[in-house]
C-alpha positions in Angstrom: 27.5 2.6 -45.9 27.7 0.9 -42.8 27.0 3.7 -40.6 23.7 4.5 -42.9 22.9 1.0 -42.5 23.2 1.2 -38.6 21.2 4.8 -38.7 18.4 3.1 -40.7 18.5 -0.4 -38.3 18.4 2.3 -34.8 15.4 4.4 -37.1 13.9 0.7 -37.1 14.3 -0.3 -33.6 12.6 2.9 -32.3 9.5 2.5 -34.7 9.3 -1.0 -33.2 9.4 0.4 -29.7 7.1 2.9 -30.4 4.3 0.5 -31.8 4.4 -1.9 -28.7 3.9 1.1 -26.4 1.2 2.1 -28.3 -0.7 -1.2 -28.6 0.0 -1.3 -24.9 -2.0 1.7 -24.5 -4.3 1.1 -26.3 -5.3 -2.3 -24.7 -5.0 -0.8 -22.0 -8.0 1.6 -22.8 -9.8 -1.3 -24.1 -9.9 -3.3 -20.4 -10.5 0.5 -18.9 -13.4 1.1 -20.9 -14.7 -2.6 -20.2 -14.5 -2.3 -16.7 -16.2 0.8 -16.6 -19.3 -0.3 -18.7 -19.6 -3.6 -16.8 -19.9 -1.5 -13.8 -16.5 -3.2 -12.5 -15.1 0.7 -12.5 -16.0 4.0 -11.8 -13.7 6.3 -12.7 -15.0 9.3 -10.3 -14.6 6.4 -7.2 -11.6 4.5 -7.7 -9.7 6.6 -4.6 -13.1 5.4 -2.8 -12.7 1.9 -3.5 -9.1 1.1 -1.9 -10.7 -2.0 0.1 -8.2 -5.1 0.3 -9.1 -7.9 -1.4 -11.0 -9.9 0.6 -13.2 -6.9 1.2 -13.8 -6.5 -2.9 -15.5 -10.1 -3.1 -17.1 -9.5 0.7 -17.4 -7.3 2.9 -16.3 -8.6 6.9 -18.6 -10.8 8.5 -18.0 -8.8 11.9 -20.9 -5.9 11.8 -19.7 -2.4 12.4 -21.1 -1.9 15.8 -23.1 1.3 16.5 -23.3 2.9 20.5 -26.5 4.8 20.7 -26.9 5.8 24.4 -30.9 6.4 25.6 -30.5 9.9 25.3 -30.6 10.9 21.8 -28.8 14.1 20.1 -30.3 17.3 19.6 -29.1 17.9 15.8 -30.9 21.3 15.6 -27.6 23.1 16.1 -24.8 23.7 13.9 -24.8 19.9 13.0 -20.9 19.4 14.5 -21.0 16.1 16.5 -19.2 16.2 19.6 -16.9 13.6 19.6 -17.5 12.5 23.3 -21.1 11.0 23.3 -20.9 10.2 27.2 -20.7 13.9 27.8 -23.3 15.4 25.2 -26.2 12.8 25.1 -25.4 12.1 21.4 -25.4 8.8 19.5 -21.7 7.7 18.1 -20.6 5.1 16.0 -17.9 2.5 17.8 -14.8 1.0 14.6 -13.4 -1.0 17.0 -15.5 -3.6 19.1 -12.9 -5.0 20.6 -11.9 -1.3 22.9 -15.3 -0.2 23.6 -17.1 -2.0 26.3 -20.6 0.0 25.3 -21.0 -1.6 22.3 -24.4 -2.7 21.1 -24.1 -6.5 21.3 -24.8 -8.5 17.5 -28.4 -8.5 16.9 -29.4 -12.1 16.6 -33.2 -12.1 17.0 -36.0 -10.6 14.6 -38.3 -9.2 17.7 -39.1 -5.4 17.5 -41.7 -3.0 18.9 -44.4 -1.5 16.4 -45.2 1.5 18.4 -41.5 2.1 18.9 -41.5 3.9 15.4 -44.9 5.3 15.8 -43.9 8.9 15.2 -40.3 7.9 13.1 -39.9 8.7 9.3 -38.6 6.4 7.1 -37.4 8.1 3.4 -36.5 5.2 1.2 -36.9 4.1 -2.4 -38.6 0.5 -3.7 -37.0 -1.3 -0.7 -38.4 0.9 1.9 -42.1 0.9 0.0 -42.4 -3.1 1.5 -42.5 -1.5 4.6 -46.3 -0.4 3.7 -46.9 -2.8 1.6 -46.3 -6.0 4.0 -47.9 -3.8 6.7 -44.7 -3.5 8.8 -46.0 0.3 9.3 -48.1 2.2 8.5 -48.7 4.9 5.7 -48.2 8.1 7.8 -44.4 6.9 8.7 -43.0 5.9 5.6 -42.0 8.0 2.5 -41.3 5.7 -0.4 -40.7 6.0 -3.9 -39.6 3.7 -6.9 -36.4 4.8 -8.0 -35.8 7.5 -5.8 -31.8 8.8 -5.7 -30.2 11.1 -2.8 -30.2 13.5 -5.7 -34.2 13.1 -6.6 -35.3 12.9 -3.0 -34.2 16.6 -2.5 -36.1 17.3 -6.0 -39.0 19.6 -6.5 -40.4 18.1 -9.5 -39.4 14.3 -9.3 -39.0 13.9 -5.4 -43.1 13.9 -4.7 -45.4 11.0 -3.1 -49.0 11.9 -3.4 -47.9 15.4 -4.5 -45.5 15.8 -1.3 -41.7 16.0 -1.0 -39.7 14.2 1.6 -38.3 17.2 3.2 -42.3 18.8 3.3 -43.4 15.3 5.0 -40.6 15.5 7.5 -41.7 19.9 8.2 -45.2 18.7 8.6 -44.9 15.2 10.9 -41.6 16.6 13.2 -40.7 12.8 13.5 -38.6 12.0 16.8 -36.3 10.0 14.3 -35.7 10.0 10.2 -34.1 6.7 8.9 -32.7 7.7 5.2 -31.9 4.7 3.1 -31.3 5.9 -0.6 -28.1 5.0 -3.2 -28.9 1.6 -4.6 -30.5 3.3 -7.7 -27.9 5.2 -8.2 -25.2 2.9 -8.1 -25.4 2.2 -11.7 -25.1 6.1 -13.1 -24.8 8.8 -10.1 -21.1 7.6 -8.9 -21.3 7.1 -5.6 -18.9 10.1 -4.0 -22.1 12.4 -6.2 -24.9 10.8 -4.1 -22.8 10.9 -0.7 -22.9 14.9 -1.7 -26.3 14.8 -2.3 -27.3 13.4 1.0 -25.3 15.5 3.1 -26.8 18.5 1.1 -30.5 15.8 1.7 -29.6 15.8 5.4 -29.7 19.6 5.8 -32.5 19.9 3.9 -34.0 17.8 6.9 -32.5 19.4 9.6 -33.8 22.5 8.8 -37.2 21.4 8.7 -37.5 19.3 11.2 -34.4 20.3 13.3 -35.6 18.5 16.6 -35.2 15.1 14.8 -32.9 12.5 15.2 -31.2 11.4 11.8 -29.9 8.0 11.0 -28.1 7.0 8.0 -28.8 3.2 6.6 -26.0 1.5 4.6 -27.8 0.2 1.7 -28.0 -3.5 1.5 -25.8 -6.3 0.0 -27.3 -8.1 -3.7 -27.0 -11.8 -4.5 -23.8 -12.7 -6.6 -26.3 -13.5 -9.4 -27.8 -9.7 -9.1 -24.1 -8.7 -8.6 -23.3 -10.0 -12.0 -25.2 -8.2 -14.0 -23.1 -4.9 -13.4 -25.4 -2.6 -12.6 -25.1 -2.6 -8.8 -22.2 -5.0 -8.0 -21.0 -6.0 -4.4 -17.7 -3.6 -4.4 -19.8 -0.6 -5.1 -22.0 -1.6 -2.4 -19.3 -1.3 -0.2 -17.6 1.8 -1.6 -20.5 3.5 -1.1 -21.2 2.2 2.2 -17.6 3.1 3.2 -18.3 6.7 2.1 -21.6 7.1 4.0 -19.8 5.7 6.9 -17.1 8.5 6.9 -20.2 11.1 6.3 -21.9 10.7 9.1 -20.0 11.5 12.3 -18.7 14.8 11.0 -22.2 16.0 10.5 -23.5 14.7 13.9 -25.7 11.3 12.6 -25.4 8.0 13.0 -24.9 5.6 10.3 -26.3 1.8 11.0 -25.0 -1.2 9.0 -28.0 -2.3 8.0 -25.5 -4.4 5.1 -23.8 -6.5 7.4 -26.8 -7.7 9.5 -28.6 -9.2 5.7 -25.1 -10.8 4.4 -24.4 -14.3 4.2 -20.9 -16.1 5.1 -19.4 -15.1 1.5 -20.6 -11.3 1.4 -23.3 -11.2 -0.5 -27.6 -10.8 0.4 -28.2 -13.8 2.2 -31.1 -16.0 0.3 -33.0 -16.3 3.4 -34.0 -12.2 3.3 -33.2 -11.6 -0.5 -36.5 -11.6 -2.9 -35.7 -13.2 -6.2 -34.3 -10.5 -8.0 -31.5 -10.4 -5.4 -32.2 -6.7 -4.8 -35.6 -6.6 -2.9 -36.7 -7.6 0.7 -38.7 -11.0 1.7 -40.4 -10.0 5.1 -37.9 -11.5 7.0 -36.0 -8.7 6.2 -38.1 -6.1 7.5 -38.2 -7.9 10.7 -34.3 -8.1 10.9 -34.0 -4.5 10.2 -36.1 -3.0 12.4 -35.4 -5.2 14.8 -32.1 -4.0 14.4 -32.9 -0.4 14.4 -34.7 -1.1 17.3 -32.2 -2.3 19.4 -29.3 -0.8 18.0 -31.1 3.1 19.5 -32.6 1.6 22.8 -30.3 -0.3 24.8 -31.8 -3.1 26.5 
């Protein structure tokens, strides 16, 4: 009897086990699933978003420097960037300030050039349309629509302005310089390693019709901790995606600018001074600190 008893007791020990590892599972799930619908998690990024922790509430305060010599690359070959800009001419993209005595300086001051970008391209979604709209440039050098994805811009049927795609503007005008800015819209469904696909596969498209252009790559830029909040677009997806545009770029021979870092404020986040009210969109000043930063960040001064 006693070894029946001591059969049934180990029988009930091992159910017991097995329920708590279930229920561990299963919450488990529940905070998985959470974080995924409040945008915390992306299951298709989470290798992409090993930042430390200081970097998941904000990214660094100290900008990732670009070097762009005077003498801009000629992208119409292969696309392979040579690694030793000095010797080729091309633009390259500086980590570490602190070892690399060419590095453009911080940019501090809003000044720019209009005619500087008088025969540029700028292919951008709602953010890029204020260009236009505040009369920062004109019609002829911006291509900017509501909405519009890495995916959509290389689309047919959804990636038109006034019946033109972005890749047909760019065959037509042969811009000296192509800024891309595209990903916030996506943030929210696409998963950001997707849309860094779909703009290399973007970038050809505009390398082989206009091949004589200079690309440049724009990190998309910071949202306010309310707009963060909300899930759709919050700040550690910003910066995953950033991160993964960043490590694009040199392999393919363009230059990524950190447009991100030059609109944050001291905790991370889109500083209120250039953030519109819906903590997405650009006030003016932040036209004027972006181009100013383009601006300076190609022609050394």
């Amino acid at each position: 009897m006693a070894a029946k008893k001591n059969k049934i007791d180990g029988i009930s020990l091992s159910i017991v086990i097995l329920n708590i590892l279930i229920v561990m599972v299963l919450l488990t799930l529940v905070v998985l699933i959470y974080l995924y619908f409040t945008g915390k998690l992306e299951p298709t990024d989470v290798a992409n978003m090993d930042q430390k922790a200081s970097e998941g509430a904000a990214m660094s305060t100290t900008p990732i420097s670009t070097v762009i010599p005077e003498t801009e690359p000629d992208t119409s070959d292969t696309g392979e960037a040579d690694t030793t800009p000095e010797e080729t001419g091309e633009p390259g993209e500086t980590e570490d300030t602190t070892s690399d005595n060419s590095t453009v300086p911080a940019v501090e001051t809003d000044e720019y050039d209009e005619a500087f970008f008088e025969n540029d391209l700028f292919i951008g979604d709602s953010i890029y349309t204020g260009l236009t709209g505040y009369e920062f440039l004109p019609d002829k050098n911006v291509f900017a629509k509501m909405g519009l994805t890495p995916e959509s811009g290389r689309s047919e049927e959804n990636g038109k302005v006034d019946g033109v795609t972005a890749v047909a503007k760019a065959k037509k005008m042969k811009p000296k310089r192509i800024f891309i800015m595209l990903g916030t819209n996506g943030l929210a469904y696409l998963g950001n390693t997707y849309m860094t696909e779909q703009m290399k596969l973007f970038i050809e498209d505009l390398k082989e019709a206009s091949p004589e252009s200079y690309i440049y790559v724009v990190a998309i830029p910071p949202v306010t901790k309310e707009h963060a909040s909300q899930g759709k677009q919050p700040i550690v997806m910003v910066n995953g995606y950033n991160k993964l545009l960043r490590s694009m770029c040199e392999p393919i021979g363009v230059v990524f600018l950190d447009l991100c870092s030059k609109l944050q404020d001291s905790s991370g986040y889109f500083d209120a001074n250039y953030a519109e009210a819906d903590g997405l969109h650009f006030k003016p000043a932040a036209y004027k600190r972006m181009l100013s930063f383009f601006q300076k960040s190609i022609k050394l001064n």
